[in-house]
C-alpha positions as CSV (number, residue, x, y, z in Angstrom):
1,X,9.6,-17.9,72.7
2,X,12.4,-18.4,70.4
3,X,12.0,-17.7,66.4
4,X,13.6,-20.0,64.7
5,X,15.4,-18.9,61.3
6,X,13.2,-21.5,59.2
7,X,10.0,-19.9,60.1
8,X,11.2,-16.7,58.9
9,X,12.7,-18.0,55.7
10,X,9.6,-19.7,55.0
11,X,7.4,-17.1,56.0
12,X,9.4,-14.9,53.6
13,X,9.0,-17.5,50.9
14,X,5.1,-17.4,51.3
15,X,5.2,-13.6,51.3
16,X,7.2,-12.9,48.1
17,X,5.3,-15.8,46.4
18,X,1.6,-14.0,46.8
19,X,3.5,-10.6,45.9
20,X,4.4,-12.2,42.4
21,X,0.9,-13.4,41.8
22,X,-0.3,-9.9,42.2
23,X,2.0,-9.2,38.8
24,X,0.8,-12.2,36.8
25,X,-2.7,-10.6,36.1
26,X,-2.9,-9.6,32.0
27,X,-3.2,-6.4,30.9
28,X,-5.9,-4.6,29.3
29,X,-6.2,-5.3,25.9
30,X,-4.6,-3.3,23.4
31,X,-6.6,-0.2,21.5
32,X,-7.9,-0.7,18.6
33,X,-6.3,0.4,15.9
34,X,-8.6,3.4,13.9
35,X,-10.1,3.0,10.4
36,X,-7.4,4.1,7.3
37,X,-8.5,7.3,5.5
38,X,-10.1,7.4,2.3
39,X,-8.0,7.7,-1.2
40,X,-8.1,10.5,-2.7
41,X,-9.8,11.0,-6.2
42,X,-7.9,11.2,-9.4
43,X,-9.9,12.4,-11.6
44,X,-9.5,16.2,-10.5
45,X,-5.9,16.7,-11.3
46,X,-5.4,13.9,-14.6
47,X,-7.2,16.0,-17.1
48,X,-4.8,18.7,-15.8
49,X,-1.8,16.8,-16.0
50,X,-2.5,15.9,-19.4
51,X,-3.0,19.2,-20.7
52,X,-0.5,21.0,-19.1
53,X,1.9,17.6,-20.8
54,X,0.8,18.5,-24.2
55,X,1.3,22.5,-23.9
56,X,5.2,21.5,-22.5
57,X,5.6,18.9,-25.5
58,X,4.0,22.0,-28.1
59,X,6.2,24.0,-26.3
60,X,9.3,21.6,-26.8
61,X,8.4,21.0,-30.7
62,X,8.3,24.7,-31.7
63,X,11.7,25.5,-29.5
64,X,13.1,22.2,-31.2
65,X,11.9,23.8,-34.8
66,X,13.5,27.1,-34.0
67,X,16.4,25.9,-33.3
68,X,16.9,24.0,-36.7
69,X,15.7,26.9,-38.5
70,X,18.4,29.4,-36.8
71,X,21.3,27.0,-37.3
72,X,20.2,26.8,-41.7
C-alpha cells in the first residue's frame, strides 16, 4: 500500500488544527483585587501642628524684636 503525500498533508492539517483548539480555552479569571486601607485620622497630629506653629511664630517675633532692638 502506497501513502500518498495528500493523506499526510491533510492528516497533518487535522492534527495541528485540534492542537490549536486545545489553546483557545480562556483563562481563569483574574484575582480580585483586595479592599484599600483605611485613612488615617487627623485629629491626633493637627492640634499638634498648630501649637508647635504658634511657639515657632513666638519664637520668630521675639528673635525679630531683638534684632531691632540690638541694631538702635
Amino acid at each position: 500500500m502506497k501513502i500518498v503525500p495528500n493523506r499526510i498533508i491533510i492528516i497533518l492539517a487535522v492534527f495541528f488544527l485540534s492542537v490549536t483548539s486545545v489553546f483557545a480555552d480562556p483563562g481563569p479569571p483574574p484575582p480580585s483585587t483586595p479592599p484599600p486601607p483605611p485613612g488615617l485620622p487627623l485629629d491626633g497630629g493637627i492640634f499638634f501642628l498648630a501649637l508647635l506653629s504658634m511657639c515657632f511664630g513666638i519664637y520668630k517675633l521675639n528673635k525679630i524684636k531683638n534684632i531691632k532692638k540690638a541694631s538702635n
